[in-house]
Every structure is written in C-alpha cells, then in structure tokens.
PDB file of N, CA, C, O and CB in Angstrom:
ATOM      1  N   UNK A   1     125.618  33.913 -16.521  1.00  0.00           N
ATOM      2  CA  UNK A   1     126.265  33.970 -17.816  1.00  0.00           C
ATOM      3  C   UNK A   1     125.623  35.071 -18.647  1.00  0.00           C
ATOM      4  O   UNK A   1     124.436  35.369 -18.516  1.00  0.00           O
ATOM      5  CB  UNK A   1     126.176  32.608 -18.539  1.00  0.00           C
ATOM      6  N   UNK A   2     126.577  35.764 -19.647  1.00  0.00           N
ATOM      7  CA  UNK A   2     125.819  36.830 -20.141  1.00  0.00           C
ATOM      8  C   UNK A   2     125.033  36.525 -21.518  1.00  0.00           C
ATOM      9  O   UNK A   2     125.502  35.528 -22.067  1.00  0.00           O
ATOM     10  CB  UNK A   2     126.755  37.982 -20.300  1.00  0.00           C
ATOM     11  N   UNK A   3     124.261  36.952 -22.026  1.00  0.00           N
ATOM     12  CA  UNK A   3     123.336  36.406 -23.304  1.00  0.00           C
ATOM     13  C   UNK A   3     124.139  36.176 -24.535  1.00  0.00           C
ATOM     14  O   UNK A   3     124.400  37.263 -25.050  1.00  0.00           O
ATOM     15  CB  UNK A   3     122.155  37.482 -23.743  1.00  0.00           C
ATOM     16  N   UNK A   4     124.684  35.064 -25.275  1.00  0.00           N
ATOM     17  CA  UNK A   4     125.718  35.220 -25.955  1.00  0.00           C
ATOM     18  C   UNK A   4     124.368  35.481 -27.426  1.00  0.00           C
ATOM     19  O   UNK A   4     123.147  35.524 -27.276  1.00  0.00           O
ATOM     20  CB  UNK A   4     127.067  33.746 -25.827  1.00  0.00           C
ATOM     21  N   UNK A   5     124.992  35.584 -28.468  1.00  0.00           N
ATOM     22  CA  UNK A   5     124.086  35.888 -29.785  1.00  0.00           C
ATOM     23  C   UNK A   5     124.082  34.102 -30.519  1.00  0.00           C
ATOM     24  O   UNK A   5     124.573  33.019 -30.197  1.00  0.00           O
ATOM     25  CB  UNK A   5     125.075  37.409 -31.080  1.00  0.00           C
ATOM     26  N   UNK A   6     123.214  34.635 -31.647  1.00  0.00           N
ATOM     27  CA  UNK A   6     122.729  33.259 -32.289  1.00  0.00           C
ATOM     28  C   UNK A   6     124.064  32.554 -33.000  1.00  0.00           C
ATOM     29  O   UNK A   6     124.290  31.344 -33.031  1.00  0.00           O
ATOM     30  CB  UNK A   6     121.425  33.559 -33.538  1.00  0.00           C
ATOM     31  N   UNK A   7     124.863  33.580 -33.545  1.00  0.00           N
ATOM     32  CA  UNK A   7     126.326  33.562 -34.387  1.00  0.00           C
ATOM     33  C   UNK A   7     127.531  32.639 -33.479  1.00  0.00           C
ATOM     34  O   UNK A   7     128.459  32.021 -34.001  1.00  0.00           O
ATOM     35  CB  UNK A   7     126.968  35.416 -34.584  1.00  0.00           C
ATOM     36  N   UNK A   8     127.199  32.744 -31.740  1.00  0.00           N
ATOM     37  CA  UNK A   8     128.239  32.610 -31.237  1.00  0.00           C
ATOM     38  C   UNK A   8     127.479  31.271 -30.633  1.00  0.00           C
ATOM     39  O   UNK A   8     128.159  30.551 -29.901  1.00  0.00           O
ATOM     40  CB  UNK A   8     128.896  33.847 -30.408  1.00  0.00           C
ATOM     41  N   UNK A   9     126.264  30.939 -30.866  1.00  0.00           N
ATOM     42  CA  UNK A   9     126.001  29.499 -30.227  1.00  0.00           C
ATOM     43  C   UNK A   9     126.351  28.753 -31.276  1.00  0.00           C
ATOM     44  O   UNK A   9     126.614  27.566 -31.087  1.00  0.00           O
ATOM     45  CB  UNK A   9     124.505  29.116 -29.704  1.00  0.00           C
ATOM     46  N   UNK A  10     126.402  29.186 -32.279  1.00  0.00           N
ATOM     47  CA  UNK A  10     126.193  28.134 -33.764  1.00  0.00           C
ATOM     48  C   UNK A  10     127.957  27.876 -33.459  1.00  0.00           C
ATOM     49  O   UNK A  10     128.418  26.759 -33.223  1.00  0.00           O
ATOM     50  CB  UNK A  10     125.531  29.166 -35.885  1.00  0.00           C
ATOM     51  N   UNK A  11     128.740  29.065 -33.516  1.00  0.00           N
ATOM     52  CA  UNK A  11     130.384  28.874 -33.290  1.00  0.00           C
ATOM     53  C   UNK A  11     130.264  27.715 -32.168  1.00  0.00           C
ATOM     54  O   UNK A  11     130.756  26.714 -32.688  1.00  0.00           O
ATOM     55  CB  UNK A  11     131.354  30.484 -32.643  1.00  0.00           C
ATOM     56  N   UNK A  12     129.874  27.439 -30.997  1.00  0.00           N
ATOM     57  CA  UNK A  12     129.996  26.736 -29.972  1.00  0.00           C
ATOM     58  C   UNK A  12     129.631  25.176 -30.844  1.00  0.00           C
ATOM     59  O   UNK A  12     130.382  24.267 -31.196  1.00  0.00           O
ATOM     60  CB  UNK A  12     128.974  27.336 -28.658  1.00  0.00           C
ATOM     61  N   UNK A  13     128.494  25.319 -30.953  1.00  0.00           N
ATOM     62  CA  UNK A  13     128.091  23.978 -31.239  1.00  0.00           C
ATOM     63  C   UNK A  13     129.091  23.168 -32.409  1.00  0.00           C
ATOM     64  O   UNK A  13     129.273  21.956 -32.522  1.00  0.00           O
ATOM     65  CB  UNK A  13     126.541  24.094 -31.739  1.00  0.00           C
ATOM     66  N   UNK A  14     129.727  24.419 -33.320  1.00  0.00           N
ATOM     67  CA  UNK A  14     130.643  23.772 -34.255  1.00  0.00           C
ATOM     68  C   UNK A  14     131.829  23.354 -33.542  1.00  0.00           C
ATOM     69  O   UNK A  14     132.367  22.285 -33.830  1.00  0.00           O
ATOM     70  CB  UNK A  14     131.019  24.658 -35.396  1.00  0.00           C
ATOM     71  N   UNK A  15     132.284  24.115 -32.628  1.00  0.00           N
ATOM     72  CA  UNK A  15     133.492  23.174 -32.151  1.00  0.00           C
ATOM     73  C   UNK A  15     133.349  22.495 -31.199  1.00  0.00           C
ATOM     74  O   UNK A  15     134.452  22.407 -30.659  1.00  0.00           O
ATOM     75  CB  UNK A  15     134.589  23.715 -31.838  1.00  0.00           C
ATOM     76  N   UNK A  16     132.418  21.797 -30.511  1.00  0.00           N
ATOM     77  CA  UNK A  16     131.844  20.897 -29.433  1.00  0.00           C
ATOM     78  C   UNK A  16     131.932  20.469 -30.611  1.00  0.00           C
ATOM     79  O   UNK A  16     133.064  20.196 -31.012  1.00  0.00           O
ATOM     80  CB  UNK A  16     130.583  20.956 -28.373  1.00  0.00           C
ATOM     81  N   UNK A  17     130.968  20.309 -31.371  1.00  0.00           N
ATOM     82  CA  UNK A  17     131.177  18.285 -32.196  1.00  0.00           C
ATOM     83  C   UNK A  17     132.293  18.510 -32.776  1.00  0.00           C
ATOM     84  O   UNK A  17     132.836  17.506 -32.315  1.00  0.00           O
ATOM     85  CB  UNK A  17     129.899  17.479 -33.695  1.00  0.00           C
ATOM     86  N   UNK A  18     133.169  19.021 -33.453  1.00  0.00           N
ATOM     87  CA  UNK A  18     134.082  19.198 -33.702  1.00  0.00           C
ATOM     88  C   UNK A  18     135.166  18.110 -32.669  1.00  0.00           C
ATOM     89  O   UNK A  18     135.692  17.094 -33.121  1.00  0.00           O
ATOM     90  CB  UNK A  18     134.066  20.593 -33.711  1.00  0.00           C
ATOM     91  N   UNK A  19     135.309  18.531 -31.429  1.00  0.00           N
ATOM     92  CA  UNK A  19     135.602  18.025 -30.259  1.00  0.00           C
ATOM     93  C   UNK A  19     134.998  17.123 -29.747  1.00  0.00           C
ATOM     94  O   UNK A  19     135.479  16.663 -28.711  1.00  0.00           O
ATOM     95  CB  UNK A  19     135.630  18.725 -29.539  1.00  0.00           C
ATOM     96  N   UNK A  20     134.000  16.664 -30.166  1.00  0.00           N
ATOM     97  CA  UNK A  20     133.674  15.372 -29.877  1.00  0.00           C
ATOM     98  C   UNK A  20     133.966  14.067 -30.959  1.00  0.00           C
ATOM     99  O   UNK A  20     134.357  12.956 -30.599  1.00  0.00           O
ATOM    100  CB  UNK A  20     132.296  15.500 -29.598  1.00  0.00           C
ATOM    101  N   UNK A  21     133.701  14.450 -32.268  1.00  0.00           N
ATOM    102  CA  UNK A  21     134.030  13.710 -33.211  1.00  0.00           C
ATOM    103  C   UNK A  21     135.765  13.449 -33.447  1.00  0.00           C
ATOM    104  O   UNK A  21     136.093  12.512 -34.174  1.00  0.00           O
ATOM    105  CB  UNK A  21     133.320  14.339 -34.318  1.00  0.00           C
ATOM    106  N   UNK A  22     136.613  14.131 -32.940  1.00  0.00           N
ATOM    107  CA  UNK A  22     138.011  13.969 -32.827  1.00  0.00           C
ATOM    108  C   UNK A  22     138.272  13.755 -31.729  1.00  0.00           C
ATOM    109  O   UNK A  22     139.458  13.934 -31.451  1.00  0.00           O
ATOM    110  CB  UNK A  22     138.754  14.871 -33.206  1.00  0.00           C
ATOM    111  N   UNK A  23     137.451  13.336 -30.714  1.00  0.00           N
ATOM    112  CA  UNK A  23     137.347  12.657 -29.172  1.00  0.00           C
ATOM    113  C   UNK A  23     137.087  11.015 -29.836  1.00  0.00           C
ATOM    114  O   UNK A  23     137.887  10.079 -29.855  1.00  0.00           O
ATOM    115  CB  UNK A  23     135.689  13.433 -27.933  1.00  0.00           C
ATOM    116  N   UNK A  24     136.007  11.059 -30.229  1.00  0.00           N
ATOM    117  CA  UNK A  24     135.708   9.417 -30.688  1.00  0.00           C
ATOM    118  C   UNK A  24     136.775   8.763 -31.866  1.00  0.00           C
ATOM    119  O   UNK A  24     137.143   7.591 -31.786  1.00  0.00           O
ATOM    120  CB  UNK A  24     134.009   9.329 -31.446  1.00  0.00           C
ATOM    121  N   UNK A  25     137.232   9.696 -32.994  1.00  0.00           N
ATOM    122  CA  UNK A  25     138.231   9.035 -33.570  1.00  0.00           C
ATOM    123  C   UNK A  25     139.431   8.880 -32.873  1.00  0.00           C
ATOM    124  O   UNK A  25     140.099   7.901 -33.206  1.00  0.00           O
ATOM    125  CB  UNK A  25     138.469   9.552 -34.646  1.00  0.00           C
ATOM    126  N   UNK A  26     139.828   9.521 -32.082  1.00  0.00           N
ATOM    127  CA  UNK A  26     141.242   9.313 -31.409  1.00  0.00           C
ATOM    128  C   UNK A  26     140.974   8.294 -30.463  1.00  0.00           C
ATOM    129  O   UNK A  26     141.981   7.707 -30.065  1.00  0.00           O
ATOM    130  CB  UNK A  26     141.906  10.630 -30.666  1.00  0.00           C
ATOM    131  N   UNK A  27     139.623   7.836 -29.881  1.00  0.00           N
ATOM    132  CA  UNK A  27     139.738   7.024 -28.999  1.00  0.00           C
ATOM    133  C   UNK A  27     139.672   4.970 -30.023  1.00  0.00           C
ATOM    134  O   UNK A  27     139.944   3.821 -29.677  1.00  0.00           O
ATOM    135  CB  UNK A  27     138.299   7.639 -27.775  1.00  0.00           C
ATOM    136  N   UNK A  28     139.191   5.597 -31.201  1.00  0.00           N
ATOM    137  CA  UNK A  28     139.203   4.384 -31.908  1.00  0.00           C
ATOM    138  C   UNK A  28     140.656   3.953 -32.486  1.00  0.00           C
ATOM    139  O   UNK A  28     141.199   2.855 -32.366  1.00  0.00           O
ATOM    140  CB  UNK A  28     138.194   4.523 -33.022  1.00  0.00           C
ATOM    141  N   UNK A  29     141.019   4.824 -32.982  1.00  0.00           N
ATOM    142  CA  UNK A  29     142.864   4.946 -33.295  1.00  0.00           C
ATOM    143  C   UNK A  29     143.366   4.455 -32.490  1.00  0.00           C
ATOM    144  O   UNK A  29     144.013   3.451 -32.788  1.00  0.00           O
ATOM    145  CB  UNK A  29     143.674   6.238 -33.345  1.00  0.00           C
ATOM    146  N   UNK A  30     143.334   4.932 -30.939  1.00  0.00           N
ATOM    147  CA  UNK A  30     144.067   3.948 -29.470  1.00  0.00           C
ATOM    148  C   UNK A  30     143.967   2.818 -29.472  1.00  0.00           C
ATOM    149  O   UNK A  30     144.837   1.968 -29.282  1.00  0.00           O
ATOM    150  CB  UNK A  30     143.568   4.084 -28.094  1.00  0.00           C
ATOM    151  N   UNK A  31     142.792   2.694 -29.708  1.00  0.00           N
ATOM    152  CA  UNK A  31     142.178   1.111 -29.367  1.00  0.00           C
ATOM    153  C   UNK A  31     142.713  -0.048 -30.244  1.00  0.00           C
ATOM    154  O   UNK A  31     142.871  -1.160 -29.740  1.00  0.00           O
ATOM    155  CB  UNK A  31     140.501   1.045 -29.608  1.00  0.00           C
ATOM    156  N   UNK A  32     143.100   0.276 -32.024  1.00  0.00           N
ATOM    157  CA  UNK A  32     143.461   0.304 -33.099  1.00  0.00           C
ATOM    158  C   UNK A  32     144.327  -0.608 -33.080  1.00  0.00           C
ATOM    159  O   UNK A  32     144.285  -1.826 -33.254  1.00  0.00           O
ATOM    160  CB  UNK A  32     143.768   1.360 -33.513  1.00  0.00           C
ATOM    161  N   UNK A  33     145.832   0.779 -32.640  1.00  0.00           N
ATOM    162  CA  UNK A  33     146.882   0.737 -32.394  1.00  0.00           C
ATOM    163  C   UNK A  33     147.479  -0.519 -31.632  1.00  0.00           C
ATOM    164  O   UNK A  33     146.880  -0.758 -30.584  1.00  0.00           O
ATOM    165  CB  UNK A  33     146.994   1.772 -31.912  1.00  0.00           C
ATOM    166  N   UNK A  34     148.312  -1.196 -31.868  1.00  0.00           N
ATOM    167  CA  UNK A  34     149.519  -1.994 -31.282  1.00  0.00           C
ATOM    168  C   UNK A  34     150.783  -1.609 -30.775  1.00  0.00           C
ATOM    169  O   UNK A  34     151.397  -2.274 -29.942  1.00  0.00           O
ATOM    170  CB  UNK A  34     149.888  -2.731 -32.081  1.00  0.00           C
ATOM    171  N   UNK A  35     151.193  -0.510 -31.282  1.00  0.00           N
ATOM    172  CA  UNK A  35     152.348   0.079 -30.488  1.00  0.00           C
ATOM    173  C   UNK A  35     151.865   1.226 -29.180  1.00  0.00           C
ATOM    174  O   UNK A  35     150.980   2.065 -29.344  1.00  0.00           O
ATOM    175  CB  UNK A  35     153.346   0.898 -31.683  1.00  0.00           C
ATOM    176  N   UNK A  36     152.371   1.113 -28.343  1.00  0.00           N
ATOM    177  CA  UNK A  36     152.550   1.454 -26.883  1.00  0.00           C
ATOM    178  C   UNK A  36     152.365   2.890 -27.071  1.00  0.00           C
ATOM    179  O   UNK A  36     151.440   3.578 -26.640  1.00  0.00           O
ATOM    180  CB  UNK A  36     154.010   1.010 -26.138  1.00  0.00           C
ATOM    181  N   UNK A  37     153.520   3.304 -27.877  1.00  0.00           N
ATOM    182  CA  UNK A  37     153.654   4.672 -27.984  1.00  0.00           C
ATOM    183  C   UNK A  37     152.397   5.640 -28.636  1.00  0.00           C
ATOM    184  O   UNK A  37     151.610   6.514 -28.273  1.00  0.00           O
ATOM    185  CB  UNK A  37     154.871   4.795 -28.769  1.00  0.00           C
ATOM    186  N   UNK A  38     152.694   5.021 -29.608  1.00  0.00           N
ATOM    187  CA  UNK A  38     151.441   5.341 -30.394  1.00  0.00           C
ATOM    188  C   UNK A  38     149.714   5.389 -29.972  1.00  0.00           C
ATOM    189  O   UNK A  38     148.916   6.316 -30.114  1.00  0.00           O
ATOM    190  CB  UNK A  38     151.562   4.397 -31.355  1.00  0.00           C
ATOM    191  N   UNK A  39     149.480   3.793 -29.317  1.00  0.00           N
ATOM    192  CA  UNK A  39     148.143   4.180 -28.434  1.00  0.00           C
ATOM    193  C   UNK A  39     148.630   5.037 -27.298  1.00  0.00           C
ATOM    194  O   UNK A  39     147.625   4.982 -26.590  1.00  0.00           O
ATOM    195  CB  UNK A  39     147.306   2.802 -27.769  1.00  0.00           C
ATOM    196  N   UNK A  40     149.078   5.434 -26.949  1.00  0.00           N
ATOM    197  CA  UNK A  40     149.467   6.875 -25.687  1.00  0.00           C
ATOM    198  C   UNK A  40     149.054   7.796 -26.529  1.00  0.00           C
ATOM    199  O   UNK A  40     147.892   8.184 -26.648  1.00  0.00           O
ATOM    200  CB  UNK A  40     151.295   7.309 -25.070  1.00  0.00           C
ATOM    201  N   UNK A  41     149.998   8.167 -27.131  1.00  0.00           N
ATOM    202  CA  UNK A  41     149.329   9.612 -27.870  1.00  0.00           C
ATOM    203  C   UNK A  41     148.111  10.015 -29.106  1.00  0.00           C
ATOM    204  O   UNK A  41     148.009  11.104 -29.669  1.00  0.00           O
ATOM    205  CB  UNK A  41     150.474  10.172 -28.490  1.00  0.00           C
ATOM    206  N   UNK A  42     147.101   8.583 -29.361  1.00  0.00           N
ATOM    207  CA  UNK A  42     145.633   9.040 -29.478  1.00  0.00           C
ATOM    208  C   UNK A  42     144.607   9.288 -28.005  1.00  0.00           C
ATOM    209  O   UNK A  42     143.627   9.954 -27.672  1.00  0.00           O
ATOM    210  CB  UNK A  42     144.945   7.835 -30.401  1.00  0.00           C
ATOM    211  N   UNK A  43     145.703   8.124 -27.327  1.00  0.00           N
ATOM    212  CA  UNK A  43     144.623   8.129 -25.681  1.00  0.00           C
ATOM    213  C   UNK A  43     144.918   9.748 -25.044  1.00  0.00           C
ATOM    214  O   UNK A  43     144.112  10.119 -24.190  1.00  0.00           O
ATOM    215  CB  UNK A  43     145.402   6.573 -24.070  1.00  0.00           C
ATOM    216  N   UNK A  44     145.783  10.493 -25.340  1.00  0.00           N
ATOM    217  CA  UNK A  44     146.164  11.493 -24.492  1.00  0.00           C
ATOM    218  C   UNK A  44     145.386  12.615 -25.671  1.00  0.00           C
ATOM    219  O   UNK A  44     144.919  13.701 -25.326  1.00  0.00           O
ATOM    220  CB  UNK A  44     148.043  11.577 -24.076  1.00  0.00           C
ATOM    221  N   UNK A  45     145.375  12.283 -26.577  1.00  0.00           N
ATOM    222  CA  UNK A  45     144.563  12.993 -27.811  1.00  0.00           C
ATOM    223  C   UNK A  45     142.981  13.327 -27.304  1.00  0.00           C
ATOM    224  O   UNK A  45     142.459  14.392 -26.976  1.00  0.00           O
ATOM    225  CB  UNK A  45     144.508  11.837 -29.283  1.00  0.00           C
ATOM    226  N   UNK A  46     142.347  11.685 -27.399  1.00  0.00           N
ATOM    227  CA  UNK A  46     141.440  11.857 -26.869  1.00  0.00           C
ATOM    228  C   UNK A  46     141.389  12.289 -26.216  1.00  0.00           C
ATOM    229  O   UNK A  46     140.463  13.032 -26.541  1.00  0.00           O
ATOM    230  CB  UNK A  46     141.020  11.391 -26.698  1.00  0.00           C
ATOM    231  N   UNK A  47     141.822  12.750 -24.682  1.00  0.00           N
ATOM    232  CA  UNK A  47     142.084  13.201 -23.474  1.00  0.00           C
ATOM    233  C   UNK A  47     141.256  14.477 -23.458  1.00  0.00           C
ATOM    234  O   UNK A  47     140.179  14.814 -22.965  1.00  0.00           O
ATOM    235  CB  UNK A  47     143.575  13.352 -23.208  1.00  0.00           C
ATOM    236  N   UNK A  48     142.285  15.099 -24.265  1.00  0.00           N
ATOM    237  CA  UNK A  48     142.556  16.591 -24.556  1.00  0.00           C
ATOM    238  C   UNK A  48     141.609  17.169 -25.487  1.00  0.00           C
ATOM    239  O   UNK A  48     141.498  18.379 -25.679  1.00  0.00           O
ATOM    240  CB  UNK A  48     143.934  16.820 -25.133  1.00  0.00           C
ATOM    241  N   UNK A  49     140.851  16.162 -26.126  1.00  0.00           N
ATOM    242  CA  UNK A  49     139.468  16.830 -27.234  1.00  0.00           C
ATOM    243  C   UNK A  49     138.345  16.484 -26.172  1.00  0.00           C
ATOM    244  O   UNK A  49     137.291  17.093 -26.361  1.00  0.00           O
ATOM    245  CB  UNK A  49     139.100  15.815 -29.153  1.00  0.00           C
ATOM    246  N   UNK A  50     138.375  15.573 -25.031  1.00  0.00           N
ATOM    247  CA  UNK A  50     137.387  15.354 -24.357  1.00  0.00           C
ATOM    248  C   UNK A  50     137.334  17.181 -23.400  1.00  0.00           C
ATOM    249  O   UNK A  50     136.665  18.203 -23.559  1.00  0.00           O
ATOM    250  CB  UNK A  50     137.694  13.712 -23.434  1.00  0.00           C
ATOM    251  N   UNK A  51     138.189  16.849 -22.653  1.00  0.00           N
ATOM    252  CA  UNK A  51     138.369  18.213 -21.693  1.00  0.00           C
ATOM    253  C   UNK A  51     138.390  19.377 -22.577  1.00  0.00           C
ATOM    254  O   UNK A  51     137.788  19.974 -21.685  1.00  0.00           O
ATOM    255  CB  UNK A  51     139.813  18.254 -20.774  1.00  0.00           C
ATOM    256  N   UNK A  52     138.485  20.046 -23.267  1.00  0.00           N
ATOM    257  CA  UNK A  52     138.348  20.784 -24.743  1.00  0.00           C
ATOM    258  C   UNK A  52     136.518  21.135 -24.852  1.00  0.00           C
ATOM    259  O   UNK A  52     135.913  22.140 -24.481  1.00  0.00           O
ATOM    260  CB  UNK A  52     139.004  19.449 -26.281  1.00  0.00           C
ATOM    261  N   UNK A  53     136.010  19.902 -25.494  1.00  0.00           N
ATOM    262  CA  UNK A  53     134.504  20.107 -25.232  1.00  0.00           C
ATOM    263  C   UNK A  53     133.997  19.801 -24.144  1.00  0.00           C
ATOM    264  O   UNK A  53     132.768  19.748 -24.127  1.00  0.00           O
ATOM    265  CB  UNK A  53     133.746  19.512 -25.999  1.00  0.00           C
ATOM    266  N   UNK A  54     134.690  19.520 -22.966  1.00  0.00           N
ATOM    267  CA  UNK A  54     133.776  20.150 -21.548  1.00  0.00           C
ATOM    268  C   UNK A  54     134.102  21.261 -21.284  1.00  0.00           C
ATOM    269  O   UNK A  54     133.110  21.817 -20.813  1.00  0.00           O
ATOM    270  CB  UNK A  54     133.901  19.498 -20.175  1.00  0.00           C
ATOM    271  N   UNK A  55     135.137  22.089 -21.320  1.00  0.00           N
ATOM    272  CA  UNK A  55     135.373  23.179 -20.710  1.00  0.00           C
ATOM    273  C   UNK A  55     133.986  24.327 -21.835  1.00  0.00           C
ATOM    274  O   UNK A  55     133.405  25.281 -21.318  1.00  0.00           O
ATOM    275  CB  UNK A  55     137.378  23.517 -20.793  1.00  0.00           C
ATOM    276  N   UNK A  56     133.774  23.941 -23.177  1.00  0.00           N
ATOM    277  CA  UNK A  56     133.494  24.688 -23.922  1.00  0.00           C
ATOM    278  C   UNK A  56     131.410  24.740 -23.938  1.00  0.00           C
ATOM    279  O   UNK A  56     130.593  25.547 -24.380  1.00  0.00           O
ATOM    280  CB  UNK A  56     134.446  24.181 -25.236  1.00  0.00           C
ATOM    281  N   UNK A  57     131.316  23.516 -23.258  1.00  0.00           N
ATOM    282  CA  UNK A  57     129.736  23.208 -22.889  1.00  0.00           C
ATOM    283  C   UNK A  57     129.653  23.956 -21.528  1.00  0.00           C
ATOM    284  O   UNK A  57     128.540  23.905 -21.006  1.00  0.00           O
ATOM    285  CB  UNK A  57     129.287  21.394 -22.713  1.00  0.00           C
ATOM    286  N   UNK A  58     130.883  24.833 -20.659  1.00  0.00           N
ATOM    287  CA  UNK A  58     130.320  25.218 -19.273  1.00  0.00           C
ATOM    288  C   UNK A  58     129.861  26.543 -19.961  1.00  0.00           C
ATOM    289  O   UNK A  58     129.100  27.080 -19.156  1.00  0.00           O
ATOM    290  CB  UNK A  58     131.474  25.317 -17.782  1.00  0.00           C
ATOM    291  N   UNK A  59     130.005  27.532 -21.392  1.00  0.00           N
ATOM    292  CA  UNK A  59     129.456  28.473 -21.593  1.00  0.00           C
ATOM    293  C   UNK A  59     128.196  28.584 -22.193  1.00  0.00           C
ATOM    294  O   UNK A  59     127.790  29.567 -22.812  1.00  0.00           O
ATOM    295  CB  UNK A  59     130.141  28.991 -22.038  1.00  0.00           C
ATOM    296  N   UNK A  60     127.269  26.982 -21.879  1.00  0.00           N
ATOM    297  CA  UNK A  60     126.290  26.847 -22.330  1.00  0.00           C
ATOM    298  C   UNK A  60     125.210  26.612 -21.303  1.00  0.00           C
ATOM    299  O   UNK A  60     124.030  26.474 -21.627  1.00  0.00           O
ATOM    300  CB  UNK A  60     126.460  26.027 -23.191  1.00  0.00           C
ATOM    301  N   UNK A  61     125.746  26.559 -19.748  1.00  0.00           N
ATOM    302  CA  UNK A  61     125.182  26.364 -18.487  1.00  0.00           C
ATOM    303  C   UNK A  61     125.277  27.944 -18.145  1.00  0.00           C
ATOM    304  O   UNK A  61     124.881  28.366 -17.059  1.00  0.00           O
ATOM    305  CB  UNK A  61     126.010  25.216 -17.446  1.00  0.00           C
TER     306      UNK A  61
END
C-alpha cells in the first residue's frame, strides 16, 4: 500500500465510524421495526454500511 498522508487517515477514520455508527443504528431500527418491509430495508441498510466500512479498513492494511 502506498503511504497515504495524516489528512487522508483522519478522512478514513471519519467515514469508518461514520459507517459504523449508521451500521449500529440501522441494525437497531430493524430490530425496532414490526413491519416486514420496513425491517428489510434497515437490515439491507445495515448491510451496506457494514460492507462500506470493510471495504474502507482494507486501505488501512
């Protein structure tokens, strides 16, 4: 990986929790929820903020 700067780890780390904290609320919203439809699309929410901040932690390996 190439040496990223101090500006662009601080950018990383803001949208990893970013993406994690709208990973954990969407997964509490699902859980919440009583309609079918509705817990689907925080669970698929969550989904998508989970895979979001993994893809974004592989430029930190």
């Amino acid at each position: 990986m190439a040496n990223i700067s101090e500006l662009e780890l601080q950018n990383l780390r803001h949208l990893i929790g970013g993406y994690d904290t709208t990973h954990c609320k969407m997964q509490e919203y699902a859980q919440a929820a009583t309609d079918t439809k509705v817990k689907q699309f925080f669970e698929k929410g969550a989904k998508s903020a989970m895979e979001n901040k993994q893809q974004l932690m592989k430029f930190l390996q």
